[in-house]
C-alpha positions in Angstrom: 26.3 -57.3 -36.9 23.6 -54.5 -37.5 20.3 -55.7 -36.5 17.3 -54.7 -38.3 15.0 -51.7 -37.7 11.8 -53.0 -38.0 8.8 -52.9 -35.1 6.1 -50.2 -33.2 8.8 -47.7 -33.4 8.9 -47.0 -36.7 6.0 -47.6 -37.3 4.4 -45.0 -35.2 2.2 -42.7 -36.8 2.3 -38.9 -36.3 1.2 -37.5 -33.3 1.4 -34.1 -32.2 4.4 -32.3 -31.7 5.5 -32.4 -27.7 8.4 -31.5 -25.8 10.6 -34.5 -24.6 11.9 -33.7 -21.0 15.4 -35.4 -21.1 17.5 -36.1 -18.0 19.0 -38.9 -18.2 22.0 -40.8 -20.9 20.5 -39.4 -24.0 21.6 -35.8 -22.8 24.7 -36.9 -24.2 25.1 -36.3 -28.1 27.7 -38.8 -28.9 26.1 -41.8 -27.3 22.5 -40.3 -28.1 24.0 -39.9 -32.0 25.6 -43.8 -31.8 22.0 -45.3 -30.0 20.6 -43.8 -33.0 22.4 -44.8 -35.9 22.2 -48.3 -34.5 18.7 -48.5 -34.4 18.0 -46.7 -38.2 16.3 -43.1 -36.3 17.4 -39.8 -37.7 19.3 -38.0 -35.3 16.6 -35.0 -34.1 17.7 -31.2 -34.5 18.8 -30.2 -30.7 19.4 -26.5 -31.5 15.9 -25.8 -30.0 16.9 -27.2 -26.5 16.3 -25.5 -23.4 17.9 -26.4 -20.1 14.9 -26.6 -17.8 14.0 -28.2 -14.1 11.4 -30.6 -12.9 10.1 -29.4 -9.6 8.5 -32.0 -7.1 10.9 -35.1 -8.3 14.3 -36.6 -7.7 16.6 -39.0 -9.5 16.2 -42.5 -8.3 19.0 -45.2 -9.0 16.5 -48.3 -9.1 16.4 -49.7 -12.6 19.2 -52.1 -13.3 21.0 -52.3 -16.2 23.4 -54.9 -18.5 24.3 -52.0 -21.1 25.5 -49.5 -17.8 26.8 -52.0 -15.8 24.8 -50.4 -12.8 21.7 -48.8 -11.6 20.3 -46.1 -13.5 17.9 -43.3 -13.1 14.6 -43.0 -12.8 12.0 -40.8 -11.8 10.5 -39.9 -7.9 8.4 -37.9 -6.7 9.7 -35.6 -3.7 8.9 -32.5 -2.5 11.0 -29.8 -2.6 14.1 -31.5 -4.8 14.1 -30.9 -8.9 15.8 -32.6 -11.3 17.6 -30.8 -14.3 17.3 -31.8 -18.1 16.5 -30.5 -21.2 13.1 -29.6 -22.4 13.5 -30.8 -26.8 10.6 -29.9 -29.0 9.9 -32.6 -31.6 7.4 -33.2 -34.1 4.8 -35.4 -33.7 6.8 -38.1 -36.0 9.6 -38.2 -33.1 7.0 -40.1 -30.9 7.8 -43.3 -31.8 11.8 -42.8 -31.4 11.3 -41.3 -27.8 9.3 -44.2 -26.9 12.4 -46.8 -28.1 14.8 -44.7 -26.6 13.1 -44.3 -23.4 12.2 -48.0 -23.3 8.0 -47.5 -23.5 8.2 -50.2 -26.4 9.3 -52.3 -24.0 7.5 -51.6 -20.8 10.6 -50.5 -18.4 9.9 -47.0 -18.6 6.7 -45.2 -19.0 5.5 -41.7 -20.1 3.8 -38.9 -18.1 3.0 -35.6 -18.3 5.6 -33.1 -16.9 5.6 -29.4 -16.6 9.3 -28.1 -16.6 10.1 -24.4 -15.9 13.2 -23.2 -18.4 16.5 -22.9 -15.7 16.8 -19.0 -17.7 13.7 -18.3 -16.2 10.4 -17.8 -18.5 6.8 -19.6 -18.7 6.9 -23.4 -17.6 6.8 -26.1 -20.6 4.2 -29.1 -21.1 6.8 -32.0 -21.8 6.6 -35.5 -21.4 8.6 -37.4 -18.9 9.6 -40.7 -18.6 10.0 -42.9 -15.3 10.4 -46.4 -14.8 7.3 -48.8 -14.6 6.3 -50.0 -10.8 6.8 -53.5 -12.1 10.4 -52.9 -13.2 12.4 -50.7 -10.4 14.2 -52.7 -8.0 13.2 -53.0 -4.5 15.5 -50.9 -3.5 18.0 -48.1 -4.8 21.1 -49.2 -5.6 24.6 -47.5 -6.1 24.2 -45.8 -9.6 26.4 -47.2 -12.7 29.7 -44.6 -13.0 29.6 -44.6 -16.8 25.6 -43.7 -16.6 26.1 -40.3 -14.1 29.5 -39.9 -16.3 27.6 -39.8 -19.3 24.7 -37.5 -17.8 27.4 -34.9 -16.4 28.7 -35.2 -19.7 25.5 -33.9 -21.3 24.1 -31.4 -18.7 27.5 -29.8 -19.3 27.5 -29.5 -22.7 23.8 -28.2 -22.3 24.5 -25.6 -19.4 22.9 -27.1 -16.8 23.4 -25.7 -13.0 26.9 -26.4 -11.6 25.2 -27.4 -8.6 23.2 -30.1 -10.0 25.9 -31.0 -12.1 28.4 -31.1 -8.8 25.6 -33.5 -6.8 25.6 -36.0 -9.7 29.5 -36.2 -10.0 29.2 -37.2 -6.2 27.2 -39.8 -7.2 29.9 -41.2 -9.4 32.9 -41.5 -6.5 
């Protein structure tokens, strides 16, 4: 049953264009690619992508999930730990699609201002990042869904992130 696309999404007006600091599922193309088509969103050109790191944060299992089957990631801050992603330049008209994707329409996650330095090395990137709302996480970490790291190893591969990071996240999934 396909439900219909209707709602604040895509209805957003245009904003201006941003990067989009991704780090979690959606680094994966094929379920990024079927999340899409489900929900009616053109799928957005990723040949710009650069593999970049957020300094200053970490990767916090604290937002439950039915669709995962787990705990997935958010956002935390802590010094001297980074989290790897991709930094995706979008037009202002890809606002309202990050914001479903991300779970903004909703309230679970929230946006914030990031600046992400390219893992090639180069100038650091304004993005946005998203981390779960206060009101949302869990009181406490939990194990992280297998399927969710699965699928973000999946991704950071396929977009050359650090074989370290990527080794530290397949931990996570054993």
């Amino acid at each position: 049953m396909k439900l219909p696309v209707v709602g604040k999404a895509h209805e957003a007006q245009a904003g201006v264009a941003f990067h989009w600091f991704i780090y979690g599922s959606s680094l994966d193309r094929a379920a990024f690619e079927a999340w899409a088509k489900e929900h009616g969103y053109r799928v957005p050109d990723f040949a710009s992508a650069v593999p970049a790191r957020l300094d200053g944060y970490r990767l916090s299992f604290d937002v439950r999930s039915k669709f995962w089957g787990g705990a997935t990631a958010s956002l935390t801050e802590a010094a001297g730990q980074s989290v790897e992603g991709i930094a995706l330049p979008l037009p202002g008209e890809s606002r309202g699609l990050v914001d479903h994707k991300e779970g903004a329409m909703s309230g679970l996650y929230r946006p914030f201002p990031v600046s992400v330095t390219p893992l090639a090395g180069g100038a650091a990137v304004a993005a946005v990042a998203y981390r779960a709302a206060d009101d949302r996480r869990l009181p406490a970490e939990e194990a992280p869904s297998k399927t969710f790291v699965q699928t973000v190893v999946r991704g950071g591969r396929a977009f050359g992130l650090s074989d370290a990071y990527l080794a530290r996240l397949e931990s996570l999934a054993r």
